[in-house]
N, C-alpha and C positions, 0 to 999 in steps of 0.2 A: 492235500485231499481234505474235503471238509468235514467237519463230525457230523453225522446223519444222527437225526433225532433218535428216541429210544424206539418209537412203533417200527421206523424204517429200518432200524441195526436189527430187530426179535423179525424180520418180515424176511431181510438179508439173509439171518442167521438158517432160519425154517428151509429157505428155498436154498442153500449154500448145503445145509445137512443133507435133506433129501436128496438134491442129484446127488452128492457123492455116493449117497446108498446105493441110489435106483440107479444112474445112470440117462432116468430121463426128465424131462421138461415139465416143471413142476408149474399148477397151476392154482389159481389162488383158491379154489375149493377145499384144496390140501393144506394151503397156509392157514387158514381162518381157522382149521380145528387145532391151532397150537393153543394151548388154554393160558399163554403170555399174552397173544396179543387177542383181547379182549374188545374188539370193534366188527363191526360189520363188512358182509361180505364185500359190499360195495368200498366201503374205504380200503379194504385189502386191496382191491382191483387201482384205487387210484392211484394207492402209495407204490405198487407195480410196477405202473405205468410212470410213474415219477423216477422211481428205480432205475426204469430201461432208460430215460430221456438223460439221467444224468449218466449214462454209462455202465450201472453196475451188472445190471443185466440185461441180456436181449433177449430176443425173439425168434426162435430159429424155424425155416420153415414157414408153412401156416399153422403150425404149432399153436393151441390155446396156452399154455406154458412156456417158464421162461427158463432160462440156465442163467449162472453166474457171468459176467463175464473177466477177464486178468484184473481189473478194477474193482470188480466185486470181492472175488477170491483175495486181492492184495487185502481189501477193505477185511475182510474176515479175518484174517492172519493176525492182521496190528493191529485191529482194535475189537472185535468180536469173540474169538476164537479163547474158551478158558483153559488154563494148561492142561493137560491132563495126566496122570501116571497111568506107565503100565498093570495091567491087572496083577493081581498078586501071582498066580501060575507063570505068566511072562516073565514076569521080573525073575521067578526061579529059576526057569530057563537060560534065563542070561547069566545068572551068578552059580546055575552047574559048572554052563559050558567054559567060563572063564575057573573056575576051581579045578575042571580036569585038563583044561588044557596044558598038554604039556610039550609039543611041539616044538622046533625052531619059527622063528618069526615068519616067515614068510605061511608056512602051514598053515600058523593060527591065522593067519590077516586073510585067508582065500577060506579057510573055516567058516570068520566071521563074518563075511560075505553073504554064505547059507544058511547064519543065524539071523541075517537082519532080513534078510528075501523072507524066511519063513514066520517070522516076525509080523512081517505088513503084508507080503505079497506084492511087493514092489523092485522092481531090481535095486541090488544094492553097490554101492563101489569103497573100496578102499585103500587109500592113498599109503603107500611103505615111509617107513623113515627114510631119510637117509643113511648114510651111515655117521652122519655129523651128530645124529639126537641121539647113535643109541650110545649104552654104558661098554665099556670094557669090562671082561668079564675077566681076565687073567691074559699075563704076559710073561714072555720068557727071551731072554736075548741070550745066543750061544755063540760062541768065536768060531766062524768058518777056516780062516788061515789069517797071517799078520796082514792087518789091516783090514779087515771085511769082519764081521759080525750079521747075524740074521735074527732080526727083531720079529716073533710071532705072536699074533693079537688075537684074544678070541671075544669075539663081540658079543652083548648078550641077545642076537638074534641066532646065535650059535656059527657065525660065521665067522671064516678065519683069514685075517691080514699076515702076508709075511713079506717081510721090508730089508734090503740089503744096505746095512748100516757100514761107512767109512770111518771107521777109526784110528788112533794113535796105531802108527806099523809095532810099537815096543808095549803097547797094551798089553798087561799079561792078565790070565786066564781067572787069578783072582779079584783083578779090577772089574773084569766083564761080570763076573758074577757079584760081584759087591752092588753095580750099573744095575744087572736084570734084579737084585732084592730090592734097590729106591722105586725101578721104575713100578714094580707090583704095588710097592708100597703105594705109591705116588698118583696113578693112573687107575687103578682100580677103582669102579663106580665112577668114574668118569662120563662123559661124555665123551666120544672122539673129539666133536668140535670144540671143546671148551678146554683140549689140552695147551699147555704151558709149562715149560721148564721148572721143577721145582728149585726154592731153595739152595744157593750153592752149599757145596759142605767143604768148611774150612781144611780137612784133614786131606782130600785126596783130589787134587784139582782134576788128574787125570778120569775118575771117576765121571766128576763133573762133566768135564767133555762129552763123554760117550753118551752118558743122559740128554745132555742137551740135542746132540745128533738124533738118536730115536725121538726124541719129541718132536724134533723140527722133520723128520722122515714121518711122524705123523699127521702132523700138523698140513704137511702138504699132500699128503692122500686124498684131503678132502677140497673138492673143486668149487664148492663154494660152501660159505657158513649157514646157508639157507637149509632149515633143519627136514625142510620136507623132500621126501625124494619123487622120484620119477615113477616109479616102481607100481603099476595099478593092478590091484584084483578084482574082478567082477563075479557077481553072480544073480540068480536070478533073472534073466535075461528073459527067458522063457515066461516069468509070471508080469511082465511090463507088457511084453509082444502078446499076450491075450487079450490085455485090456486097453490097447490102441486101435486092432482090431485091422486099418487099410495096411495093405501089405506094403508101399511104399513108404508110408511113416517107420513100420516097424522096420524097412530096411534102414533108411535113414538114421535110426535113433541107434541099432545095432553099431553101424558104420564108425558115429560119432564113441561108441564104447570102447570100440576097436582103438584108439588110436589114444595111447599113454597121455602124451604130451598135450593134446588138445583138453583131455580130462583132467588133468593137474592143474591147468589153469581153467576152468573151467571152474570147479570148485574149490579154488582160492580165492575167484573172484567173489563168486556167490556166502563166501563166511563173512564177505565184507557189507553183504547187503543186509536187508531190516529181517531181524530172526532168522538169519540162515539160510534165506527162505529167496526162490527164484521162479518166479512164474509165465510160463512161457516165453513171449518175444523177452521177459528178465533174462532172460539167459545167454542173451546176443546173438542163440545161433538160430537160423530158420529153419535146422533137422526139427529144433526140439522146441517148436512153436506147440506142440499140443503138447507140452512134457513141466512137469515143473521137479525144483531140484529140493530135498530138504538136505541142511550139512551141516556135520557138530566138528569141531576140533578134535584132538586127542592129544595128552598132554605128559611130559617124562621130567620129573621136577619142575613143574609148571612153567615150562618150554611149548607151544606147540611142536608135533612131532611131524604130525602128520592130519588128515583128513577122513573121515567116513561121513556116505550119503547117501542118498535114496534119489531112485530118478522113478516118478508114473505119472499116470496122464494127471490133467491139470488139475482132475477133481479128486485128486486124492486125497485121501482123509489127514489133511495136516498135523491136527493135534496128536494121533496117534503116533504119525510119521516123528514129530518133535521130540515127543518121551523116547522113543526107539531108539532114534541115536542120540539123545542125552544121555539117555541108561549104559547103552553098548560102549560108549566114548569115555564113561565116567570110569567104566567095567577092565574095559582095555589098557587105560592108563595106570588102575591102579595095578594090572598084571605086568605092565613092559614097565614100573617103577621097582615092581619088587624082584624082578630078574638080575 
């Protein structure tokens, strides 16, 4: 895409703010009183009109104004658009809600859903860990009869793994408990996914054994090392479906919410693109041709974990949308770090 001179990027910038305001077809009477671009009504109208021919905006209608169009709007994102932060109020909003929240994971992540809709007015999504990214939170292995042991994990999403462990038949009760003090020692703040058998200890091989069994019984709980799960929350739905407005898009774009899997990859592909940032036909799907996507990562020992995003119509306020989940993402990671 080529650099449009300064008059064309302040002409871009005027008509790309407004419709997001209004909503409608801006036209150059409205551009000429931005007191940047300093030219005549008539060169406003050319540079327009030059605007529309290369693409960035069109003409919709017999409309005397124009809209942005996904070349426009890309154009504003990467090179127009100045970062912006949340207002000071926002931003305390986000750093309550993450200080009181005290939930299990899954709570907070369908919470935080309602914080980011309320946020922008945009519906929001958020992708779960797996259980590969999150930390163990404490463990205990008990001897069920000779030869069987039951390894129980509690994860720091408050959720609980319990694993039927094969051990030595002549294991006795104080090797099991020497086993369940390494493995607290050992796995605790852990990741699921990044467990491995600690250290052997010279003094008590049979020890050794059992530990290795519960690691390798962990170890394969997890069906792949991909630290993002399947697991989607939505909310907001209701403030997206206002501002689409035809009843077939907003069925459509509901549909597309509906369906986990399609939304996990969905925005993993889009983290991959320029700013996070997915603008209509960006998005690969033709539900969410009028829809664009913004997506921040979210991070647990600078791991990505998982995913949160915002889906509204095309002219949604980006820069806003970008601080939102920069802030919530930044917010989030340091809560599922310190768990």
């Amino acid at each position: 895409m080529e650099q449009l001179d300064p008059r064309k990027s302040a002409i871009l910038r005027r008509v790309v703010r407004e419709h997001i305001e209004t909503a409608q077809p801006v036209g150059s009477a409205h551009v000429v009183q931005d007191p940047s671009i300093d030219v005549s009504p008539a060169t406003v109208r050319a540079d327009m009109s030059a605007l529309e021919r290369e693409g960035y905006l069109t003409h919709p209608h017999t409309s005397a104004g124009r809209i942005p169009t996904e070349k426009g709007y890309r154009y504003f994102v990467d090179h127009i658009a100045d970062p912006e932060a949340l207002d000071p109020a926002r931003q305390m909003q986000v750093a309550d809600f993450f200080a009181r929240a005290q939930d299990e994971l899954e709570h907070m992540l369908r919470d935080t859903t309602q914080l980011l809709a309320h946020l922008t007015d945009y519906a929001a999504v958020v992708v779960a860990p797996s259980h590969a990214g999150l930390n163990v939170r404490s463990c205990l292995l008990t001897g069920l009869s000779p030869g069987v042991a039951l390894l129980v994990v509690v994860l720091s999403n408050g959720a609980v793994e319990k694993h039927v462990v094969h051990i030595d038949d002549d294991a006795e009760t104080e090797q099991i408990d020497a086993a369940s003090r390494l493995l607290r020692e050992h796995l605790e703040h852990q990741t699921i996914g990044q467990i491995s058998s600690p250290a052997p200890r010279d003094d008590d091989r049979a020890v050794d054994r059992i530990v290795d069994r519960c690691c390798l019984a962990l170890a394969g709980s997890v069906p792949s090392q991909n630290p993002i799960g399947d697991e989607v929350f939505v909310g907001g739905t209701d403030r997206v479906a206002e501002q689409l407005g035809a009843v077939e898009s907003v069925r459509a774009v509901l549909s597309i919410l509906e369906q986990s899997f399609v939304v996990v990859s969905l925005l993993q592909g889009v983290l991959g693109q320029s700013q996070g940032v997915a603008i209509g036909s960006e998005t690969g799907l033709d539900s969410l041709a009028e829809c664009s996507l913004v997506v921040a990562p979210y991070k647990v020992s600078e791991a990505v974990v998982g995913t949160i995003g915002l889906l509204g119509p095309t002219r949604m306020n980006y820069p806003q949308a970008l601080a939102a989940v920069a802030v919530v993402g930044e917010q989030l990671s340091q809560r599922l770090a310190a768990q």
